[in-house]
TORKOL-4160 file (C-alpha; in steps of 0.2 Angstrom, whole numbers, padded with zeros to 4 digits, m for minus):
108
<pt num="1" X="0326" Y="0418" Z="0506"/>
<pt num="2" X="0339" Y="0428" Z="0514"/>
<pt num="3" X="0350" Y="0441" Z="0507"/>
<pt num="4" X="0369" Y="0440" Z="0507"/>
<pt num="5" X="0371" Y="0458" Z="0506"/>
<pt num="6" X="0370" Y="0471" Z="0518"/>
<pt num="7" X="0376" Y="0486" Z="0526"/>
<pt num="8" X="0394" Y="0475" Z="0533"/>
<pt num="9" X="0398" Y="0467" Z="0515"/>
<pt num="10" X="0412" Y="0474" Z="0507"/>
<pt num="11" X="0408" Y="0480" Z="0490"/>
<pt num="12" X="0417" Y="0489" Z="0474"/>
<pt num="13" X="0413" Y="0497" Z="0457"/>
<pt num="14" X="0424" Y="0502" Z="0444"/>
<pt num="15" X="0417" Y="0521" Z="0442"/>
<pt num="16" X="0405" Y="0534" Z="0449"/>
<pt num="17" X="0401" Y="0546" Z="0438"/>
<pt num="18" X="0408" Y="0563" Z="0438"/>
<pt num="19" X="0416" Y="0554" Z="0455"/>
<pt num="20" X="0400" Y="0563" Z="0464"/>
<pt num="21" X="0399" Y="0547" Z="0477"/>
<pt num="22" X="0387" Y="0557" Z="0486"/>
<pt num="23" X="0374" Y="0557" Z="0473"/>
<pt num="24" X="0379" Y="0541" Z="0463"/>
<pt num="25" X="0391" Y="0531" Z="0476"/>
<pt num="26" X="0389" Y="0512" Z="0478"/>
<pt num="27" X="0380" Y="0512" Z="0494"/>
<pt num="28" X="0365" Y="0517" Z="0484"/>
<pt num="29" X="0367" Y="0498" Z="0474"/>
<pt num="30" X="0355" Y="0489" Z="0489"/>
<pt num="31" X="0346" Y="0505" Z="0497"/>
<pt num="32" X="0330" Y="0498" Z="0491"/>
<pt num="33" X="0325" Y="0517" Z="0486"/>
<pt num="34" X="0317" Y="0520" Z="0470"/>
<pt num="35" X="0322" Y="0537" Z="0468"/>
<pt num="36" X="0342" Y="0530" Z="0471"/>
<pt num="37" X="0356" Y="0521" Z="0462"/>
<pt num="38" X="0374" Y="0518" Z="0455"/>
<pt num="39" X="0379" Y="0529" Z="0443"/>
<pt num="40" X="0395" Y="0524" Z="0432"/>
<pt num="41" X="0408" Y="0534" Z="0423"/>
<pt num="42" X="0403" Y="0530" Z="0403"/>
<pt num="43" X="0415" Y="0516" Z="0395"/>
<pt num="44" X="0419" Y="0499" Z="0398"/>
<pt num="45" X="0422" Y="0488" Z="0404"/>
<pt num="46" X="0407" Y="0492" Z="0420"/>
<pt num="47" X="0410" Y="0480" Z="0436"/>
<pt num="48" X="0404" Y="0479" Z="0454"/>
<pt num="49" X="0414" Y="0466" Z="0466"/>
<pt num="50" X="0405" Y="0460" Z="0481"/>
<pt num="51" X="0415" Y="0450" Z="0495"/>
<pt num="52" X="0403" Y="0439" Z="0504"/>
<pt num="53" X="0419" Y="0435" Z="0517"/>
<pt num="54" X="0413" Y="0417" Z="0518"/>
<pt num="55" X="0405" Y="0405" Z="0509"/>
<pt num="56" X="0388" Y="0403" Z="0501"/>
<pt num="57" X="0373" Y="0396" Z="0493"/>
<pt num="58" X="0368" Y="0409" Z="0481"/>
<pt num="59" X="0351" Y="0406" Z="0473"/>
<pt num="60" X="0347" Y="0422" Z="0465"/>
<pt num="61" X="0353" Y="0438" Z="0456"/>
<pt num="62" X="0342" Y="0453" Z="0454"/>
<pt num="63" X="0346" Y="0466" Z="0444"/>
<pt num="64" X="0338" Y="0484" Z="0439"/>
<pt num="65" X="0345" Y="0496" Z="0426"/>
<pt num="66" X="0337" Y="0513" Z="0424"/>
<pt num="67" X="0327" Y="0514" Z="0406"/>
<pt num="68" X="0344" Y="0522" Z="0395"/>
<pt num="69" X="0356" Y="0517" Z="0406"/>
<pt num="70" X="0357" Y="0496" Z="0403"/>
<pt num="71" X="0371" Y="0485" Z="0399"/>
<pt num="72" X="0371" Y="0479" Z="0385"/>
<pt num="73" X="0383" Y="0463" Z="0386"/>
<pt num="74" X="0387" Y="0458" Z="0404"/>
<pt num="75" X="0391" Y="0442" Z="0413"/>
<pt num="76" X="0391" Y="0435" Z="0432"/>
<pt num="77" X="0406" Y="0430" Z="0438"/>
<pt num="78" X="0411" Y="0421" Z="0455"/>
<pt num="79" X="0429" Y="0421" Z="0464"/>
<pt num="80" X="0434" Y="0403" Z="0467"/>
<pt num="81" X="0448" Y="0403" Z="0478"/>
<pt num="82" X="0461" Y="0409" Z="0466"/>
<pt num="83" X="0450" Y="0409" Z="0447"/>
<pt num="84" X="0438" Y="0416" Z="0442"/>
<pt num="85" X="0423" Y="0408" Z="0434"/>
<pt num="86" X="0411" Y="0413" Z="0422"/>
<pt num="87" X="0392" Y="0409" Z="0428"/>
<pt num="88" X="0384" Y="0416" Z="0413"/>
<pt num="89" X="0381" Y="0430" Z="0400"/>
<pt num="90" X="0366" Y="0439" Z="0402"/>
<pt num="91" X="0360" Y="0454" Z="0392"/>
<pt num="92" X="0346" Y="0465" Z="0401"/>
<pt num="93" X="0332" Y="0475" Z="0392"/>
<pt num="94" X="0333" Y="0491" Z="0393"/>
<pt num="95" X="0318" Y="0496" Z="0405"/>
<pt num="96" X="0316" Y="0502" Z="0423"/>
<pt num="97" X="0308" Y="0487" Z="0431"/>
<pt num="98" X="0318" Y="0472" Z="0440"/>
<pt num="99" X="0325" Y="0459" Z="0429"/>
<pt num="100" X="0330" Y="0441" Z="0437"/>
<pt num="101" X="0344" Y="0440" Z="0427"/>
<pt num="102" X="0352" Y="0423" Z="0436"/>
<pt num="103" X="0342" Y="0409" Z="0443"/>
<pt num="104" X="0349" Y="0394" Z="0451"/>
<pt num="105" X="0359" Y="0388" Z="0465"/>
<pt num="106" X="0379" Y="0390" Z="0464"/>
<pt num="107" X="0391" Y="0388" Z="0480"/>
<pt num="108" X="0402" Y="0403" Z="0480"/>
């Protein structure tokens, strides 16, 4: 399996918290560091847009929430030319260890 994001893909959030993108930014969303991550600003609603610039077979969705700091009602969402569609809700346990949270192929 290859991974659809990297270092090139264009990708938003909605907050950083106390605007500190040094210490919480979104670069740190697919570092692959332990010790790293996105922090948000506190409400809701929470979301991160990633533009793949082309189309896609995406087969999986990983997702890690630091224990304290999980969502609690989230959903996937893909960008189909001009709607977007709902994939599925999902609602993570709140534990600091990877949680598949989307599982099957969808063309994007």
């Amino acid at each position: 399996m290859t991974a659809v994001v990297d270092g090139s893909t264009r990708v938003r959030v909605s907050s950083v918290l106390n605007r500190d993108t040094k210490q919480f930014g979104k670069k740190y969303l697919f570092d692959g560091e332990e010790d790293t991550c996105w922090n948000s600003d506190q409400g809701s609603p929470q979301w991160i847009h990633i533009n793949l610039d082309s189309d896609c077979n995406v087969e999986e969705v990983q997702i890690k929430f630091q224990g304290g700091f999980a969502g609690k009602d989230c959903c996937l969402e893909a960008h189909n030319g001009e709607e977007i569609q709902k994939i599925m809700d999902f609602y993570p346990e709140d534990i600091n260890s990877l949680q598949i949270s989307f599982q099957n192929s969808i063309q994007l």
